[in-house]
PyMOL commands that place a pseudoatom at each C-alpha (Angstrom):
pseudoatom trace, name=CA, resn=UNK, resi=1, chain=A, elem=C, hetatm=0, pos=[-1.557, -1.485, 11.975]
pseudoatom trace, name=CA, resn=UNK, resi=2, chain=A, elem=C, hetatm=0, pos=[1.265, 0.645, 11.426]
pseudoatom trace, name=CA, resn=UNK, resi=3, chain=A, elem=C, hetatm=0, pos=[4.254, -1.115, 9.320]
pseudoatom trace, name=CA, resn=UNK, resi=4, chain=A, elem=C, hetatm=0, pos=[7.488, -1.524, 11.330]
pseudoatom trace, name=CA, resn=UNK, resi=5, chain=A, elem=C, hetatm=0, pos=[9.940, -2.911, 9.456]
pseudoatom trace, name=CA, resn=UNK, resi=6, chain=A, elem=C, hetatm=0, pos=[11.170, -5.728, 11.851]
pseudoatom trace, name=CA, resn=UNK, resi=7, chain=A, elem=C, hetatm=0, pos=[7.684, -6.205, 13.231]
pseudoatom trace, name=CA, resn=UNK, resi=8, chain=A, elem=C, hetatm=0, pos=[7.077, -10.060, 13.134]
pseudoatom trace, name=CA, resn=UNK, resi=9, chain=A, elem=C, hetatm=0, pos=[3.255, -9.292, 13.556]
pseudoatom trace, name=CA, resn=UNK, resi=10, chain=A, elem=C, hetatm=0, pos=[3.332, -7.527, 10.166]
pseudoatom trace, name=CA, resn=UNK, resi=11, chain=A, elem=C, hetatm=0, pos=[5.277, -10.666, 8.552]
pseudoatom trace, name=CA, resn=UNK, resi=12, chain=A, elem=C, hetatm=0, pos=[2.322, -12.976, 10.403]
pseudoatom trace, name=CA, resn=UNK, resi=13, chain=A, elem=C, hetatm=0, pos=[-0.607, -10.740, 9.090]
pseudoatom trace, name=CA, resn=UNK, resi=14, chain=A, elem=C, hetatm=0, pos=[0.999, -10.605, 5.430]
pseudoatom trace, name=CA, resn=UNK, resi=15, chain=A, elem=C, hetatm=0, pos=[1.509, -14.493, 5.630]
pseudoatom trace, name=CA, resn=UNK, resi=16, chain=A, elem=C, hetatm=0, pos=[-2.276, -14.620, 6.419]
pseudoatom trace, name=CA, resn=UNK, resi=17, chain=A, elem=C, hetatm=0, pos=[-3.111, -12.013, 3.979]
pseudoatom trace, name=CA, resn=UNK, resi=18, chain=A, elem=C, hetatm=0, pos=[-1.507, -14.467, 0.945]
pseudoatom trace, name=CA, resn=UNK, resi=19, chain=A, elem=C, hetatm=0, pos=[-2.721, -17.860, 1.894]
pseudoatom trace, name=CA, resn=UNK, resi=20, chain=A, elem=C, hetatm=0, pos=[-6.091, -15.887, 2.207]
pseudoatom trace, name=CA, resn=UNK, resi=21, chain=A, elem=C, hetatm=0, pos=[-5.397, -14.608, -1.542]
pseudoatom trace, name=CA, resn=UNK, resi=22, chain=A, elem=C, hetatm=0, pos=[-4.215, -17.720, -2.800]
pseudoatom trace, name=CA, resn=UNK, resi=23, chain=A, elem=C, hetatm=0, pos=[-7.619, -19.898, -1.229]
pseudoatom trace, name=CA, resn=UNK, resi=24, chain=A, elem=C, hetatm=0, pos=[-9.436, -17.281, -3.323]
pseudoatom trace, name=CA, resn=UNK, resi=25, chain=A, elem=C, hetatm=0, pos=[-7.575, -17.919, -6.362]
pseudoatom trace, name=CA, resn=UNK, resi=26, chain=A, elem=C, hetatm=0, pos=[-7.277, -21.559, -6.397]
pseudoatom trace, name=CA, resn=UNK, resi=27, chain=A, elem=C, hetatm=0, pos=[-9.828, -22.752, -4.230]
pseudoatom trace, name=CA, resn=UNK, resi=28, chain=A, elem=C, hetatm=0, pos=[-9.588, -26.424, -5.644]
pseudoatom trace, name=CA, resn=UNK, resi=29, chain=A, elem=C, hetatm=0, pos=[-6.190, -26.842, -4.188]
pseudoatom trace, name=CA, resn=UNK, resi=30, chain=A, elem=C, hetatm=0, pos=[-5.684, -28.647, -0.596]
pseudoatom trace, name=CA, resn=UNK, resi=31, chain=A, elem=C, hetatm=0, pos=[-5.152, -26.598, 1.943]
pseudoatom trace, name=CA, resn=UNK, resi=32, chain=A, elem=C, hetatm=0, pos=[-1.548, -27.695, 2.382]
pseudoatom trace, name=CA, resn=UNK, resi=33, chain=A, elem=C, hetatm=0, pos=[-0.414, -26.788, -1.195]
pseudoatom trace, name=CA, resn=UNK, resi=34, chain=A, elem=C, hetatm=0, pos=[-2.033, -23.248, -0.967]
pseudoatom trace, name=CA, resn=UNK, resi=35, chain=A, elem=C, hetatm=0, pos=[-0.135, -22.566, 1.946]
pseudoatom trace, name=CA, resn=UNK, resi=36, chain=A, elem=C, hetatm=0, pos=[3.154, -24.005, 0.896]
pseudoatom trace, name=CA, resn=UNK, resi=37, chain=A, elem=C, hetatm=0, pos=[2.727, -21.788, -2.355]
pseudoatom trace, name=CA, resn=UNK, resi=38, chain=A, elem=C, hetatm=0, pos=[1.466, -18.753, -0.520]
pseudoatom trace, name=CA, resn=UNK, resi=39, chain=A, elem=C, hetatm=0, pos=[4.265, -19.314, 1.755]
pseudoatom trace, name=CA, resn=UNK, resi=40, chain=A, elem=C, hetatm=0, pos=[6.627, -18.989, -1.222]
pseudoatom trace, name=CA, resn=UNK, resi=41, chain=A, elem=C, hetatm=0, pos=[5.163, -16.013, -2.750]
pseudoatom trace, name=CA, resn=UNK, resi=42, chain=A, elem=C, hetatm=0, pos=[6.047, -14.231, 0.630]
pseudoatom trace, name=CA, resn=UNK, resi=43, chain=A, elem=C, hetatm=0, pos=[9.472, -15.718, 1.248]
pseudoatom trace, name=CA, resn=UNK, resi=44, chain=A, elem=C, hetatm=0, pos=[10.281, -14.553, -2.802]
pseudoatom trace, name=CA, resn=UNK, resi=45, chain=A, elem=C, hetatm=0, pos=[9.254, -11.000, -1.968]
pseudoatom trace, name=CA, resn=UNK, resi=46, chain=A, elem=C, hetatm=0, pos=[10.759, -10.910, 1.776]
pseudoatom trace, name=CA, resn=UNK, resi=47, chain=A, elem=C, hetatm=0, pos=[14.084, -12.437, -0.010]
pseudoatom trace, name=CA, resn=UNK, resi=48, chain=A, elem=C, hetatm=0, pos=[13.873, -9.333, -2.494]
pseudoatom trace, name=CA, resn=UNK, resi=49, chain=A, elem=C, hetatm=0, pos=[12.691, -6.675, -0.208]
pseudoatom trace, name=CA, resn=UNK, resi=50, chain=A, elem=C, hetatm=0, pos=[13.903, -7.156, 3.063]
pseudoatom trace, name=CA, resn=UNK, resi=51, chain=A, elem=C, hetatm=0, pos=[14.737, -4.908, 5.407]
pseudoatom trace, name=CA, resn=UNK, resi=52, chain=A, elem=C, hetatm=0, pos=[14.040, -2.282, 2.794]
pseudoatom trace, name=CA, resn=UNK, resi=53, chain=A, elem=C, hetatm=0, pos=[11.335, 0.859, 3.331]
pseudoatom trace, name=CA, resn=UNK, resi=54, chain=A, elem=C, hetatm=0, pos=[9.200, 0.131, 0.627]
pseudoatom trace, name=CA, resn=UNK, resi=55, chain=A, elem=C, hetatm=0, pos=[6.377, 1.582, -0.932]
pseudoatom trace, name=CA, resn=UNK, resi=56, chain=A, elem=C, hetatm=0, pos=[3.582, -0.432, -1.561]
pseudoatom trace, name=CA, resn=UNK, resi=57, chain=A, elem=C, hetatm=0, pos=[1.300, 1.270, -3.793]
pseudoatom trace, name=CA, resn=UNK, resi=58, chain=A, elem=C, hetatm=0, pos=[-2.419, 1.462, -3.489]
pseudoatom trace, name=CA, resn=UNK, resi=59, chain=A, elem=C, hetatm=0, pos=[-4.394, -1.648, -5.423]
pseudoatom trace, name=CA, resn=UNK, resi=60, chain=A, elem=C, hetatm=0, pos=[-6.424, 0.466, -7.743]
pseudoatom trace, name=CA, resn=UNK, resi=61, chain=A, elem=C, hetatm=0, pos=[-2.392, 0.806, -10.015]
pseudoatom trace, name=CA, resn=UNK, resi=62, chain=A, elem=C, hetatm=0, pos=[-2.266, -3.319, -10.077]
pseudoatom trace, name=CA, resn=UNK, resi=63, chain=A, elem=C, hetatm=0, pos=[-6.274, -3.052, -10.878]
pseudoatom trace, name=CA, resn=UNK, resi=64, chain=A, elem=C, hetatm=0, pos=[-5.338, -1.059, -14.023]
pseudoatom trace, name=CA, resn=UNK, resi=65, chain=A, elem=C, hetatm=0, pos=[-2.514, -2.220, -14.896]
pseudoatom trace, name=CA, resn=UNK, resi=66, chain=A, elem=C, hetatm=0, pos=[-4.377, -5.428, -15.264]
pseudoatom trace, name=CA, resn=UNK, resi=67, chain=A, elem=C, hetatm=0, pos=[-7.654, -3.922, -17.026]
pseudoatom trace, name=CA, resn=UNK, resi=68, chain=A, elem=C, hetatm=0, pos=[-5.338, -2.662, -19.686]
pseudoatom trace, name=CA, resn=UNK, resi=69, chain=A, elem=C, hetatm=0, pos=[-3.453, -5.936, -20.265]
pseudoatom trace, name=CA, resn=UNK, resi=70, chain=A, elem=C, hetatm=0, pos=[-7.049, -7.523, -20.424]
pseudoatom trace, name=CA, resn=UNK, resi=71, chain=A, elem=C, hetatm=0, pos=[-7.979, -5.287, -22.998]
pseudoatom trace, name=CA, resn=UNK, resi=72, chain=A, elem=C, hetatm=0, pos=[-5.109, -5.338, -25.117]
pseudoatom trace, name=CA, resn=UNK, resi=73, chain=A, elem=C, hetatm=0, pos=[-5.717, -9.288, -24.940]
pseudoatom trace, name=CA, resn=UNK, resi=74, chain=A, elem=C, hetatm=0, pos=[-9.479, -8.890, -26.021]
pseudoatom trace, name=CA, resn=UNK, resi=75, chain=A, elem=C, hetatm=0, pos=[-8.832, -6.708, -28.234]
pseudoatom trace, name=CA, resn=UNK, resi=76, chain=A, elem=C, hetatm=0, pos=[-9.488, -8.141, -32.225]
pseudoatom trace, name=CA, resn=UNK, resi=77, chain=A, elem=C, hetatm=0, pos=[-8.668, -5.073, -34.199]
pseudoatom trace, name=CA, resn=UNK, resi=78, chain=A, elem=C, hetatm=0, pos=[-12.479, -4.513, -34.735]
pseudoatom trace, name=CA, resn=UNK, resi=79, chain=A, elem=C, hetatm=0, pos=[-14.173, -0.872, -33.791]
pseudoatom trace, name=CA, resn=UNK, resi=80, chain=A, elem=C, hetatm=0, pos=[-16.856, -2.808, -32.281]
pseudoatom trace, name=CA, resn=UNK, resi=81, chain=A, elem=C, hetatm=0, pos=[-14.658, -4.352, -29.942]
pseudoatom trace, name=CA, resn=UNK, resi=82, chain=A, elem=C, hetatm=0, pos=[-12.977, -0.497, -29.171]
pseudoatom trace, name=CA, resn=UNK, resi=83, chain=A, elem=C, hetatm=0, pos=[-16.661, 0.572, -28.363]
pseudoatom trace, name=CA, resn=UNK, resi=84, chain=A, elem=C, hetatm=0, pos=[-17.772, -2.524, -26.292]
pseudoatom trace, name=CA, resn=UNK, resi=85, chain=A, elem=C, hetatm=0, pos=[-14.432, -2.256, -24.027]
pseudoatom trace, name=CA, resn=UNK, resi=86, chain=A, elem=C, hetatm=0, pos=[-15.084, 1.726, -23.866]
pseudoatom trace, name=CA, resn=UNK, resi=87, chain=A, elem=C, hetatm=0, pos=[-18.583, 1.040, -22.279]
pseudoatom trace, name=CA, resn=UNK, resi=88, chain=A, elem=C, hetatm=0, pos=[-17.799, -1.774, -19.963]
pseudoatom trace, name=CA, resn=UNK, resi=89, chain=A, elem=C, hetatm=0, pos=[-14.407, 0.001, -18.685]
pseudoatom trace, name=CA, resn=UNK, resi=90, chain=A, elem=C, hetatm=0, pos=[-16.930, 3.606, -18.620]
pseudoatom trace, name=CA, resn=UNK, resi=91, chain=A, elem=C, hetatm=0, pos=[-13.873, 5.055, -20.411]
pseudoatom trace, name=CA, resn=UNK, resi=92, chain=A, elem=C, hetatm=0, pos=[-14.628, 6.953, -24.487]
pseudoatom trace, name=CA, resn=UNK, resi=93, chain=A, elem=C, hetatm=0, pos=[-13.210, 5.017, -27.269]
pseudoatom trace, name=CA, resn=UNK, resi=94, chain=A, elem=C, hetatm=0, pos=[-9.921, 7.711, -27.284]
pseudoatom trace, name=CA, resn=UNK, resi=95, chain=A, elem=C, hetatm=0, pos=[-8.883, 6.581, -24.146]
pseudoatom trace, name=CA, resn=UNK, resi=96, chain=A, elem=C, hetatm=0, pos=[-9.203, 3.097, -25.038]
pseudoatom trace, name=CA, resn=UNK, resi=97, chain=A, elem=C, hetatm=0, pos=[-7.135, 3.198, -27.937]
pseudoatom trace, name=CA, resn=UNK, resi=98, chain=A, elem=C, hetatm=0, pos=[-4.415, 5.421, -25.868]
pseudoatom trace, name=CA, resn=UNK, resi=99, chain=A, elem=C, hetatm=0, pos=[-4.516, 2.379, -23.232]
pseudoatom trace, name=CA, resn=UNK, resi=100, chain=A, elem=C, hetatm=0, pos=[-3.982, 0.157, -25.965]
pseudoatom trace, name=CA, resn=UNK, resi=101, chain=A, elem=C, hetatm=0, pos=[-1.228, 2.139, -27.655]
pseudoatom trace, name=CA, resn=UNK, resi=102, chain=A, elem=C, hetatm=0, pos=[0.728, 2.498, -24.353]
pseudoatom trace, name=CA, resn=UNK, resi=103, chain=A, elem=C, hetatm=0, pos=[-0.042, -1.530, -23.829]
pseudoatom trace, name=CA, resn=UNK, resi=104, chain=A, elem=C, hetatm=0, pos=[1.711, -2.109, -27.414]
pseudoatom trace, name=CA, resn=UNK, resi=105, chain=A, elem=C, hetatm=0, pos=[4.815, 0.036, -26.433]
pseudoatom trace, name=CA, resn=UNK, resi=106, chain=A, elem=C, hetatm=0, pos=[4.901, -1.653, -23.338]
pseudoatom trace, name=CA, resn=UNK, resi=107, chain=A, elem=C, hetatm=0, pos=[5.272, -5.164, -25.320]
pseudoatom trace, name=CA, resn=UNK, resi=108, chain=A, elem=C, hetatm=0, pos=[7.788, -4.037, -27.598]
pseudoatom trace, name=CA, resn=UNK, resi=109, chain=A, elem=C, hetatm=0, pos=[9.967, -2.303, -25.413]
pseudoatom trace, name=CA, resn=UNK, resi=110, chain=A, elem=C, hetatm=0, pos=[9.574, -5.584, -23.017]
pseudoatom trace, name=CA, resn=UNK, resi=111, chain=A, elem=C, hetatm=0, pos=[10.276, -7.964, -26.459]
pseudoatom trace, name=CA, resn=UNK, resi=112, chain=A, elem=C, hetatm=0, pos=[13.144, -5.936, -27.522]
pseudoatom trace, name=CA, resn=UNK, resi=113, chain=A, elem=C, hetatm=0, pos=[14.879, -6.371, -24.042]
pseudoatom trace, name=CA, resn=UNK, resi=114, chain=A, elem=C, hetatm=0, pos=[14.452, -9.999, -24.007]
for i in range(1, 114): cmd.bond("trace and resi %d" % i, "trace and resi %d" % (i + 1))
show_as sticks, trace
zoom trace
């Protein structure tokens, strides 16, 4: 489906698409509260994006973004722990520690704005 701005099927599939994501999350929640919840999710983003053209970027950025804030939260300061992450995340140890450098400036910068 192509995305028209003011297209009310759009709103209706994107609706579906979060109480869909939010059953999946929180499956132990009655059916009511997942959609009242996934129904606030959407009218938070509509309320902020509205009527703009956005850009929605592909899943695989949100996918990283949240491998690398998963790492820096496993991570124990141990080389063991570098080498374990490197293998299951099929990235070399260097990269690793760059994700978790970046992941550290990240935090500060974030802290220091707080």
């Amino acid at each position: 489906m192509a995305l028209g701005g003011s297209d009310p099927e759009f709103v209706a599939e994107f609706l579906d698409l979060s109480i869909a994501a939010v059953a999946a999350a929180a499956p132990e929640l009655p059916d009511a509260q997942r959609e009242s919840l996934a129904e606030r999710l959407m009218m938070a983003f509509l309320d902020q994006w509205g009527g703009c053209g956005v850009y929605i970027p592909k899943a695989s950025h949100l996918r990283k973004r949240l491998r690398d804030r998963a790492m820096w939260s496993a991570y124990d300061g141990r080389p063991e722990t570098i080498q374990r992450m490197a293998l299951e995340h099929g990235l070399s140890s260097i990269h690793v520690y760059r994700i978790l450098a970046q992941e550290r400036k990240r935090r500060k910068i974030r802290d220091s704005s707080a």
